[in-house]
N, C-alpha and C positions, 0 to 999 in steps of 0.2 A: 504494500500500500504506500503510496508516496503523496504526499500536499502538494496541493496545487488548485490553482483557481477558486473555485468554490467548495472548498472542503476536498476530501479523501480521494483519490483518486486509483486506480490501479495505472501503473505504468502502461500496460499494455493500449489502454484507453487513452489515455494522453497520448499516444505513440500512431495512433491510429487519426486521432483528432489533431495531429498536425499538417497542415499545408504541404510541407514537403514531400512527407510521407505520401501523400494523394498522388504527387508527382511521379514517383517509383515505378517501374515496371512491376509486372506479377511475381516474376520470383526475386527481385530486391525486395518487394515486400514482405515475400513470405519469409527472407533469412533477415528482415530486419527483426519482425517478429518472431521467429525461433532464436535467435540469440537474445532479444530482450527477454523473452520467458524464460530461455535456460540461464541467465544471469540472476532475476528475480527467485527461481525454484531454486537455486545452487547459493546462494547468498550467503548462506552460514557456512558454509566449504569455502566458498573464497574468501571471505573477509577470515576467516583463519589462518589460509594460505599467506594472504595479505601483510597479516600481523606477525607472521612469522621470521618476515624480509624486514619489519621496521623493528629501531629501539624504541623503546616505553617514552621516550621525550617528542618524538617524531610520530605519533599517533594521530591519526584525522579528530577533526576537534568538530562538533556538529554546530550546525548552523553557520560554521565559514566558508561562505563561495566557494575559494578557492580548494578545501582540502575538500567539500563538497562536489566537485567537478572533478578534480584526480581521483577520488576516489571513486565515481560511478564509469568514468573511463576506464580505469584498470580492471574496475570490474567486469569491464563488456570486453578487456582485453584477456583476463586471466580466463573466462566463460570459452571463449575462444580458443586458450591453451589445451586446457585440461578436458573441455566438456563438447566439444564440435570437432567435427572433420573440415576444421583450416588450416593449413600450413603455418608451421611458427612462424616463416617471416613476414607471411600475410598478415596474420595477428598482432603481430609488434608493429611493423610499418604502418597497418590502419591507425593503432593505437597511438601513434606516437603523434601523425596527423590529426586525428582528432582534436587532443588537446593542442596541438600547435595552432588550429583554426581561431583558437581563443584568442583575442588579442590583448585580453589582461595578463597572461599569462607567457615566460617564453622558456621556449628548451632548448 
């Protein structure tokens, strides 16, 4: 369940109710949605995964944009690793653009 707009939303629903998303062909949409679902259903596996790679001081802090935005990208990146048939460097490469599209942010 994630916040947004008017109250609770499910990610996949948001994800659907975006513009862009409308934009996609048939099977962009279906693997945007399979990896948003398998990110959402695997969520406690990755964010263990997650925390595994960080020290106790470097932990995502909630409600900050920013650790808020790396953290739901490595999510769709780590979902990617471990839980889909994409190539690691497919995986990483997407990921890394992803969050590079940000322009608050650089890598």
């Amino acid at each position: 369940l994630k916040e947004g707009g008017k109250g609770p939303a499910f990610a996949i629903q948001r994800l659907e109710n975006d513009p862009n998303y409308q934009t996609l062909d048939t099977r962009d949409r279906a693997f945007a949605r399979l990896l948003l679902s398998t990110a959402e259903r695997r969520q406690g596996q990755i964010d263990r995964v997650l925390s595994s790679f960080m020290s106790s001081t470097s932990r995502f802090r909630k409600n900050r944009e920013g650790d808020m935005l790396i953290q739901a990208v490595l999510r769709i990146g780590v979902a990617q690793l471990l839980f889909m048939d994409v190539p690691s460097y497919a995986a990483v490469k997407e990921t890394v653009e992803v969050y590079k599209r940000n322009p608050k942010h650089k890598v």
